[in-house]
C-alpha positions in Angstrom: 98.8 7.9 -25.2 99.7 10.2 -27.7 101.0 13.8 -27.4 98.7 16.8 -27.5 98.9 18.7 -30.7 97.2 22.3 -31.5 95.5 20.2 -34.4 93.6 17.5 -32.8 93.2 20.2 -29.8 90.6 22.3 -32.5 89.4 19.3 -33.8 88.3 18.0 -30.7 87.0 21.2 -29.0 85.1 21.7 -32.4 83.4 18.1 -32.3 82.4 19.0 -29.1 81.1 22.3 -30.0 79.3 20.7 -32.5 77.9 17.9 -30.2 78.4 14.3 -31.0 74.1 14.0 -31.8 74.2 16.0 -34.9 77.2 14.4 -36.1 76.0 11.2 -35.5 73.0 12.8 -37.4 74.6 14.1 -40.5 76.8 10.8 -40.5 73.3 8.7 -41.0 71.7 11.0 -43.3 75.0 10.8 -45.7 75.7 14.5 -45.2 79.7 14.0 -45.4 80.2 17.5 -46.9 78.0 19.7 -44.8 79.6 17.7 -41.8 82.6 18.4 -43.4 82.2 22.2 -44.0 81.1 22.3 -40.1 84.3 21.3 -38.8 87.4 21.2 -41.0 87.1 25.1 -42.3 87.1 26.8 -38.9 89.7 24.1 -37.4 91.9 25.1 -40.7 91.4 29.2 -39.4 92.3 28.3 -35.7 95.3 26.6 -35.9 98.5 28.9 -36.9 102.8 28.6 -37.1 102.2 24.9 -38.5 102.7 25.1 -42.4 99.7 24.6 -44.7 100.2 21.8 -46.2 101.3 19.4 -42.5 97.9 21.6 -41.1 95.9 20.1 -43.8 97.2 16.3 -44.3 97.4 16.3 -39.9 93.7 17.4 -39.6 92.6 15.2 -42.5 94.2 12.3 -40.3 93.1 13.5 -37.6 89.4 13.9 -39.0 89.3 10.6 -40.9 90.4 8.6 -38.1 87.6 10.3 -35.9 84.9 9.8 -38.4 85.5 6.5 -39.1 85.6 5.2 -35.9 82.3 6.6 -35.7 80.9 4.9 -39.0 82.6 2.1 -37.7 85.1 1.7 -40.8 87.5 -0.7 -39.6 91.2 0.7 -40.0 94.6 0.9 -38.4 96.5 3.8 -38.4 99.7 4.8 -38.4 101.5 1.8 -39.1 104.8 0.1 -40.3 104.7 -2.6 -42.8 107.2 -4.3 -44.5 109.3 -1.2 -43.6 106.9 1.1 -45.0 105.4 3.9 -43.1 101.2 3.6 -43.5 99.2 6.8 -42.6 96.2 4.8 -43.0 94.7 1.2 -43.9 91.6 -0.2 -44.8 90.5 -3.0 -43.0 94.2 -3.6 -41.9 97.2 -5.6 -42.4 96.4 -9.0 -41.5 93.3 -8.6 -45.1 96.8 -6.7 -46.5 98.2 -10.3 -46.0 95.7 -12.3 -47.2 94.3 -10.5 -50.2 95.7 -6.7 -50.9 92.3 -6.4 -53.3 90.5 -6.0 -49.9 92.5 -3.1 -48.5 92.7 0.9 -49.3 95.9 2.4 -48.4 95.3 6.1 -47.6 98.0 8.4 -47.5 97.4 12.0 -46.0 100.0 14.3 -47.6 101.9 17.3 -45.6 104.4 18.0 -48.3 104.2 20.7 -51.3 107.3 18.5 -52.5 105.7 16.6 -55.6 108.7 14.0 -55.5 108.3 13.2 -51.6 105.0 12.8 -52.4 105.5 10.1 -55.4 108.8 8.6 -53.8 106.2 7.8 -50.9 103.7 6.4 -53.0 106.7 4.3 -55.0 107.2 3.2 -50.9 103.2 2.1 -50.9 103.2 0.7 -54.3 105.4 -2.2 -53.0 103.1 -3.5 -50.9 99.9 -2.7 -52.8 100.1 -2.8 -56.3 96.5 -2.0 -57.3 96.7 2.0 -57.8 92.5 2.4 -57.7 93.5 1.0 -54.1 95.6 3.8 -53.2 94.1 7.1 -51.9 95.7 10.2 -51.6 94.6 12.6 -49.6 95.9 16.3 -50.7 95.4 20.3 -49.7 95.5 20.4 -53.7 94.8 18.1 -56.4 98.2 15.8 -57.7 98.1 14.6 -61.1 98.6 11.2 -60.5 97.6 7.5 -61.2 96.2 6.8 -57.7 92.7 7.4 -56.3 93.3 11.4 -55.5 90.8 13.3 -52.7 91.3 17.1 -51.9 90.6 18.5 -48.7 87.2 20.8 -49.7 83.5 18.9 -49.0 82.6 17.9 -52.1 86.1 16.3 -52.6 86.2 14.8 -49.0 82.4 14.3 -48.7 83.1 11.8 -51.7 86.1 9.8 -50.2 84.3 9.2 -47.0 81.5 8.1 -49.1 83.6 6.0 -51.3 85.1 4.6 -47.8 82.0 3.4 -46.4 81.1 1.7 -50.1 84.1 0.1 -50.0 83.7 -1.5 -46.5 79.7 -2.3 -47.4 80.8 -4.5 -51.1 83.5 -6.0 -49.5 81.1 -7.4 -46.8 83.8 -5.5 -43.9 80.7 -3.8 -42.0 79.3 -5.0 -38.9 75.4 -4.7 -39.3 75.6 -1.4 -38.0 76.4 1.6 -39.9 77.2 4.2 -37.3 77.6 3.6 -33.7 74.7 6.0 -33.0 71.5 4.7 -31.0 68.3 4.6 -33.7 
């Protein structure tokens, strides 16, 4: 179980605010930035004495891993592999094994420290070499190489869309899309 954190504390008070039907309801429709917009602003203006930049990358964990499991992306999060520290992977390691043109690795930065931020994408690069197969998912955009989201709805409206055509043209997807009841 993992600890309580003033992060996914908002998040989750806010999904429930919201009410998992009209998620599951802007999920199907492809609204990824108005759903966006509904949550991640006012979760961003509740939460204080965390600095910006861990409050953004946390929640956009946090909010990725959430939405995912309900579009049913597969992922694994939070792993080690090969020694290197994963925020997030998609489908997972054992594809990452196989054929490392079949998996994403996201990473959520918490930095404002440009050379963390590449040292720990120098860390990623050793395990997948493709840089289109490397998201980065930022409070701000990085000039780099790698496939680079920002945390604002169109910018983050677009990844989870990109996500989901990912999974759908590598043939990941169970039939469903969403676990939502039609």
């Amino acid at each position: 179980m993992s600890e309580s954190s003033p992060i996914k504390d908002a998040l989750y008070a806010k999904i429930e605010d919201i009410g998992q039907e009209q998620i599951h309801q802007l999920l199907l429709n492809g609204k990824f930035s108005e759903l966006f917009e509904k949550i991640y602003g006012p979760v961003i203006q509740s939460v204080h004495n965390i600095e910006e930049y861990e409050k953004h990358g946390t929640l956009a964990e946090s909010l990725t891993h959430y939405l995912f499991t309900e579009m049913l992306i597969p992922s694994q999060r939070k792993i080690t592999f090969k020694n290197i520290e994963l925020d997030m992977i998609i489908p997972n390691t054992e594809e990452l094994q196989k054929n490392s043109h079949n998996t994403i690795m996201i990473f959520f930065v918490k930095t404002s420290n440009i050379e963390e931020i590449k040292q720990r994408i120098q860390d990623i690069k050793k395990i997948q070499k493709e840089d289109l197969n490397i998201w980065i998912i930022s409070k701000d955009h990085i000039e780099i190489p790698q496939s680079t989201y920002i945390t604002e709805k169109e910018s983050f409206g677009k990844f989870l869309k990109d996500a989901q055509n990912f999974i759908k043209t590598k043939k990941m997807n169970k039939l469903n899309i969403f676990k939502t009841k039609v």
